[in-house]
N, C-alpha and C positions, 0 to 999 in steps of 0.2 A: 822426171827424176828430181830429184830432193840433194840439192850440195849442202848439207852441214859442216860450217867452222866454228872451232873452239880453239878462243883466244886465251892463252895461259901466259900469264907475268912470270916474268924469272925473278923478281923482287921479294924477296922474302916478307910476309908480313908481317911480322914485327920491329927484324932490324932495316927494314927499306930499303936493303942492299941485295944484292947479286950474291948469292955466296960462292957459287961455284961457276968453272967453266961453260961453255956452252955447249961443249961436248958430252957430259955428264949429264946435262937436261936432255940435249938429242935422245942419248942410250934410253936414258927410263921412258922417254918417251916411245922409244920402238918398240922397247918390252911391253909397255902395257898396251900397245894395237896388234901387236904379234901375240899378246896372251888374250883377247877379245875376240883374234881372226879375223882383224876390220882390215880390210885394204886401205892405205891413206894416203896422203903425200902431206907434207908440211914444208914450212917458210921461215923464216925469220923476218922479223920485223921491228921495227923500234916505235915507240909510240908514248904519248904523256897522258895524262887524265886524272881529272879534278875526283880525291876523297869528301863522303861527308863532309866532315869538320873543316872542307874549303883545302887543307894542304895538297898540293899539285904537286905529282911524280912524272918522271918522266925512267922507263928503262927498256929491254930488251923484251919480247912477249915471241914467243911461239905459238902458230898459227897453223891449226890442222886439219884439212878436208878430207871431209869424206863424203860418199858418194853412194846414195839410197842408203844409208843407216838406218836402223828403227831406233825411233825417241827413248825409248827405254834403253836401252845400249850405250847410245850417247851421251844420256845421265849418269848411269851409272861409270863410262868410261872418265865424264869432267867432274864426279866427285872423286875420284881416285887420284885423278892428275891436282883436285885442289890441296887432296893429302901429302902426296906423293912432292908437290914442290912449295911445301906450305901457304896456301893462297886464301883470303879470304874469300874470294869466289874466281868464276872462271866465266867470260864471255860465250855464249851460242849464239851462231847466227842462222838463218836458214833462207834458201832461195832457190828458187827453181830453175831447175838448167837443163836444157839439151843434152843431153851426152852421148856419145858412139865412138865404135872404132873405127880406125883404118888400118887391113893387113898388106902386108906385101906377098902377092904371089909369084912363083919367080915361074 
């Protein structure tokens, strides 16, 4: 199985600031995997990373797994989210992982 993350900056890319809560990014973010019918889980994270032109940010990024997505889904879900939280682009990563469940039987 296929774990896909997509790492979205909460940095707005022009004013290089946060504009909004974090709560406000959660929501749009459920909306658009609850509008796609992607199963997900996601994280909060904070992290820095060097622009072109050498300027270093450092802010809040939202971090979203998902589990056997097809690549076409997944594109088109992190170009939504780079509109949706104004981004110049959005990290994908991808790796392959074991996955199963455990139920409880009573």
């Amino acid at each position: 199985m296929t774990e896909t993350k997509i790492y979205v900056g909460l940095n707005d890319s022009e004013s290089k600031e946060q504009k909004y809560d974090i709560s406000t990014y959660t929501n749009v973010l459920k909306n658009v995997c609850k509008n796609y019918g992607i199963p997900f889980s996601f994280s909060m994270q904070q992290g820095g990373y060097m622009h072109e032109n050498g300027e270093y940010t450092e802010e809040n990024t939202l971090v979203i797994s998902l589990i056997d997505a097809k690549n076409e889904i997944v594109n088109e879900m992190a170009r939504d989210l780079c509109v949706f939280f104004h981004q110049e682009s959005v990290l994908i990563t991808e790796d392959q992982v074991k996955a199963y469940l455990i139920e409880e039987h009573l």
